[in-house]
N, CA, C and O atoms as a DFTB+ gen file, in Angstrom:
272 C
 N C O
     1  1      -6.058      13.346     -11.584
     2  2      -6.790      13.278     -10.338
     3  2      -6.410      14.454      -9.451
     4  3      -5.318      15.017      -9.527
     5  1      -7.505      14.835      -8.498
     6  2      -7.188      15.885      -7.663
     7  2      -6.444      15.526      -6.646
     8  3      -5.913      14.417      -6.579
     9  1      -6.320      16.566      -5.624
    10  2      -5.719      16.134      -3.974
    11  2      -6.840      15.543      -3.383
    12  3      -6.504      14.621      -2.640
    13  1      -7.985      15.721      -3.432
    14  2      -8.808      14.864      -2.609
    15  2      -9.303      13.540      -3.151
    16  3      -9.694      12.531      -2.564
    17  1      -9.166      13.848      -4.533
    18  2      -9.482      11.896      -5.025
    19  2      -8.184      11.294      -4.783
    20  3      -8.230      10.065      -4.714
    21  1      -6.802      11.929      -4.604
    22  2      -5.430      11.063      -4.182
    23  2      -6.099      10.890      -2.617
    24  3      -6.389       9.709      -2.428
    25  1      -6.357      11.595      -1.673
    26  2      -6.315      11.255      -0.534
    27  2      -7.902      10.318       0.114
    28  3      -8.070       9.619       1.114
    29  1      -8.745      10.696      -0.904
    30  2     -10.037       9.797      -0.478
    31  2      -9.239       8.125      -0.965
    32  3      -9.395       7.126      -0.262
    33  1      -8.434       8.117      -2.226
    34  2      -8.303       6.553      -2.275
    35  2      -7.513       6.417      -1.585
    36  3      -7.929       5.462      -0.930
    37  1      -6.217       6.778      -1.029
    38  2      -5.409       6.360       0.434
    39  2      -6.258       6.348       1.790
    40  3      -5.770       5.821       2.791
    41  1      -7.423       6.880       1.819
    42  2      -8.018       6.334       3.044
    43  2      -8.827       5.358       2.553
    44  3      -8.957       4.524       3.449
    45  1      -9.464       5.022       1.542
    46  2      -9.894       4.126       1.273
    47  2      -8.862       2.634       1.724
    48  3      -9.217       1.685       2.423
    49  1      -8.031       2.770       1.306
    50  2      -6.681       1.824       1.156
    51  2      -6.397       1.062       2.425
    52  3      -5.990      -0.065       2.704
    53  1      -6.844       2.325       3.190
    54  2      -6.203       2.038       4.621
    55  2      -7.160       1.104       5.251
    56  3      -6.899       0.054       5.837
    57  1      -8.782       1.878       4.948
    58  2      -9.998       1.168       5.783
    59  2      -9.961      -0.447       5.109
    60  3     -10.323      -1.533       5.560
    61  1      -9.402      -0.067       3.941
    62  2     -10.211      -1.976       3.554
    63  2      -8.976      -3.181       3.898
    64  3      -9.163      -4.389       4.044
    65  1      -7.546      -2.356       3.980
    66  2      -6.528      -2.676       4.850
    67  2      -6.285      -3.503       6.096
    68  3      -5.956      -4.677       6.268
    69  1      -6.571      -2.447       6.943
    70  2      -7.060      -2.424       8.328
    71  2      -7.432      -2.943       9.000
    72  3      -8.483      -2.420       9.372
    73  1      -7.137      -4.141       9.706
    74  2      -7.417      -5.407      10.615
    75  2      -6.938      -5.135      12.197
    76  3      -6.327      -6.017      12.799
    77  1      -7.249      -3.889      12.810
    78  2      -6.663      -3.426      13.952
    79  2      -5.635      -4.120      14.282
    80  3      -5.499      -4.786      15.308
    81  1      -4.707      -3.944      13.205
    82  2      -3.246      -4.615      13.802
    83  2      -2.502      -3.307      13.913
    84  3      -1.340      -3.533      13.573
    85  1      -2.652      -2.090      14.225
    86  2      -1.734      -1.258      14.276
    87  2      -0.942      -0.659      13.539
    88  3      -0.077       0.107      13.965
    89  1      -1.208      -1.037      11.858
    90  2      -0.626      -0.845      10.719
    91  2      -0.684       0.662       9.863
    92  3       0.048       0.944       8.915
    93  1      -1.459       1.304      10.293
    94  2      -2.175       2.401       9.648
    95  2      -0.678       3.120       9.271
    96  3      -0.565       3.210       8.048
    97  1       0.439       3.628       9.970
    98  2       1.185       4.388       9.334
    99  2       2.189       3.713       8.396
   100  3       3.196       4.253       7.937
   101  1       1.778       2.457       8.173
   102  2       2.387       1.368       7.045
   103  2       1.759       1.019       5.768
   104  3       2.323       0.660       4.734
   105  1       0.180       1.218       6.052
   106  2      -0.621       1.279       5.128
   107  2      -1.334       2.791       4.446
   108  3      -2.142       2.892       3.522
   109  1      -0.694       3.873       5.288
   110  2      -0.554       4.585       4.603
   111  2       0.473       5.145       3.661
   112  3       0.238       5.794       2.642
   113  1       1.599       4.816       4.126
   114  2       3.009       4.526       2.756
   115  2       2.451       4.046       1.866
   116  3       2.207       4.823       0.943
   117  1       2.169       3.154       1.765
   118  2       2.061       2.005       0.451
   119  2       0.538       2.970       0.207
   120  3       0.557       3.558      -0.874
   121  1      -0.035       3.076       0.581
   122  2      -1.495       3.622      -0.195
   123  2      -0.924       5.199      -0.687
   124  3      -1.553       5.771      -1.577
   125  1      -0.154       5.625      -0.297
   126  2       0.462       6.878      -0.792
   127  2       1.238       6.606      -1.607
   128  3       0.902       7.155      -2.656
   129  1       2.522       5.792      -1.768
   130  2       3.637       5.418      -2.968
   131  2       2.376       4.825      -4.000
   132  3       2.476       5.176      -5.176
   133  1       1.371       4.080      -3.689
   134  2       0.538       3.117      -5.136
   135  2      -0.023       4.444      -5.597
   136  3       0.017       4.684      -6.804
   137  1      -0.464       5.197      -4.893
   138  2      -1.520       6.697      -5.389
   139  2      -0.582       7.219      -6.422
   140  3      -0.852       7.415      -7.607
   141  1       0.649       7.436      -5.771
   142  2       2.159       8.206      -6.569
   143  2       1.983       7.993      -7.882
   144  3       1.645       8.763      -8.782
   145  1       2.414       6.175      -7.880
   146  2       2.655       5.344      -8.742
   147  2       1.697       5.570     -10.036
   148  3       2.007       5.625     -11.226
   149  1       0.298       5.694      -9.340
   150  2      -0.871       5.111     -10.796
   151  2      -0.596       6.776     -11.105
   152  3      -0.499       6.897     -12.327
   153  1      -0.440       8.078     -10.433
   154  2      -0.613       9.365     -10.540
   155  2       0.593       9.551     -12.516
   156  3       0.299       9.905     -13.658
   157  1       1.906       9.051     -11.813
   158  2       2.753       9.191     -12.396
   159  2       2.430       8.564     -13.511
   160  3       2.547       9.058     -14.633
   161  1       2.106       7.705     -13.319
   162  2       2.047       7.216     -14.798
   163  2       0.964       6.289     -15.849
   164  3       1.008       5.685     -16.921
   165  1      -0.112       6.661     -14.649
   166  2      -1.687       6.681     -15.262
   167  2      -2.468       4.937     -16.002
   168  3      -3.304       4.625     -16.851
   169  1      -1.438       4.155     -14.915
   170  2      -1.148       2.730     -15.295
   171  2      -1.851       1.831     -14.249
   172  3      -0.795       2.018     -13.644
   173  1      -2.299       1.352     -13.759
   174  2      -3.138       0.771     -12.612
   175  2      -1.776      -0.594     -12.074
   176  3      -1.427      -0.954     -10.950
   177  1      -1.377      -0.977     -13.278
   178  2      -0.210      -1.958     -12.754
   179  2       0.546      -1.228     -12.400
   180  3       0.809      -1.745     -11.314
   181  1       1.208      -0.293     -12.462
   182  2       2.218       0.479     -11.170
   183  2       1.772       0.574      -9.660
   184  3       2.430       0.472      -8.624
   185  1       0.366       0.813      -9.896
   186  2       0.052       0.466      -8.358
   187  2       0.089      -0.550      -7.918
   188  3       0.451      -0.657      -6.746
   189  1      -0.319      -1.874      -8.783
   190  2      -0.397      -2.968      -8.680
   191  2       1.284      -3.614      -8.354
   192  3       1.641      -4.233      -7.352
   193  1       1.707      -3.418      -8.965
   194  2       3.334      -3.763      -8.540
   195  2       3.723      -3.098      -7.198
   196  3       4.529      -3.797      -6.584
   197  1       3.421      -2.067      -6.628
   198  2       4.038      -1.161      -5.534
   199  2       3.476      -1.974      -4.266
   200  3       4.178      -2.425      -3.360
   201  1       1.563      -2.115      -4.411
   202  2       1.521      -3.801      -3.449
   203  2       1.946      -4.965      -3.375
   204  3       2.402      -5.605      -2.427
   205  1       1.688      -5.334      -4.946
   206  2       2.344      -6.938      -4.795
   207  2       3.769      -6.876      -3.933
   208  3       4.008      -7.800      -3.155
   209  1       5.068      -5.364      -4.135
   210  2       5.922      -5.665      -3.646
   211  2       5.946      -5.185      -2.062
   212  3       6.761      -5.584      -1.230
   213  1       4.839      -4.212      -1.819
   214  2       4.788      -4.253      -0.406
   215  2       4.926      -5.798       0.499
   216  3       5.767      -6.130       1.334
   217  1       3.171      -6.915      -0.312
   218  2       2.879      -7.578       0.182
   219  2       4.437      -9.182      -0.127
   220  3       4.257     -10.375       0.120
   221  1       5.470      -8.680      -0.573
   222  2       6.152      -9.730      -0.886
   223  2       7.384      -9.349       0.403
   224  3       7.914     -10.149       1.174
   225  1       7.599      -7.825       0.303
   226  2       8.373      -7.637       1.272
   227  2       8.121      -8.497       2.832
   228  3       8.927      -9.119       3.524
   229  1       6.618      -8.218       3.026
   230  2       5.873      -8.565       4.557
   231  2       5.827      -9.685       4.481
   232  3       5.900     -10.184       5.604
   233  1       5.699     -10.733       3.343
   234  2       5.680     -12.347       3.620
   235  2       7.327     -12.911       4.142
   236  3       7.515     -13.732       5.040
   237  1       8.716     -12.034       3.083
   238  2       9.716     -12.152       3.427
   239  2      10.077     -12.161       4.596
   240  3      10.540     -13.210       5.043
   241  1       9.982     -11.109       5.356
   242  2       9.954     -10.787       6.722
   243  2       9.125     -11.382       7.199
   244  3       8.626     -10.286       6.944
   245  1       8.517     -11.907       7.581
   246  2       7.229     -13.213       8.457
   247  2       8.010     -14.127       8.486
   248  3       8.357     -14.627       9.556
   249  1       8.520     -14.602       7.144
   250  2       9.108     -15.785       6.782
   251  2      10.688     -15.751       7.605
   252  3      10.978     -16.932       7.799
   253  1      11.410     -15.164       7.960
   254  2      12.823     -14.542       8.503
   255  2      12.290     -14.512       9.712
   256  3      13.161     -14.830      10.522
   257  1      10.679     -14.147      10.534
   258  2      10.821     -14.164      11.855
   259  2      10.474     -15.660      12.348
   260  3      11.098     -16.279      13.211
   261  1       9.466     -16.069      11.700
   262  2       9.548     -17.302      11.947
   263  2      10.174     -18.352      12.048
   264  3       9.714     -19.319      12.656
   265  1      11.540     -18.348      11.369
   266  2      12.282     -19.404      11.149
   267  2      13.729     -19.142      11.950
   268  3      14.676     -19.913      12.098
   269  1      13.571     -17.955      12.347
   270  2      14.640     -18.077      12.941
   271  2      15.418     -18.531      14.879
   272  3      16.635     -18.551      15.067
């Protein structure tokens, strides 16, 4: 893939993301490390793992603010 199909799917990432919660320079990490990920090693589950563990990190932490 080129630099602009890496960076058209990280904005992609971001827009379908994007719930005006203020997240954009969080959802652009993770849409940049998953881009990395599938780049490196041409696997769609590397990207797939780099969200699932984004989205496991952010439930952890929800879960730690809430309860405490």
């Amino acid at each position: 893939m080129g630099d602009w199909t890496d960076l058209t799917s990280c904005v992609l990432f971001i827009q379908v993301h994007e719930h005006n919660t203020g997240d954009t320079v969080q959802l652009l990490a993770v849409g940049a490390v998953a881009g990395v990920a599938y780049c490196r090693t041409r696997n769609l589950l590397a990207s797939m793992a780099v969200h699932a563990s984004f989205n496991l990190g952010v439930l952890v932490l929800f879960a730690l603010w809430t309860h405490s």
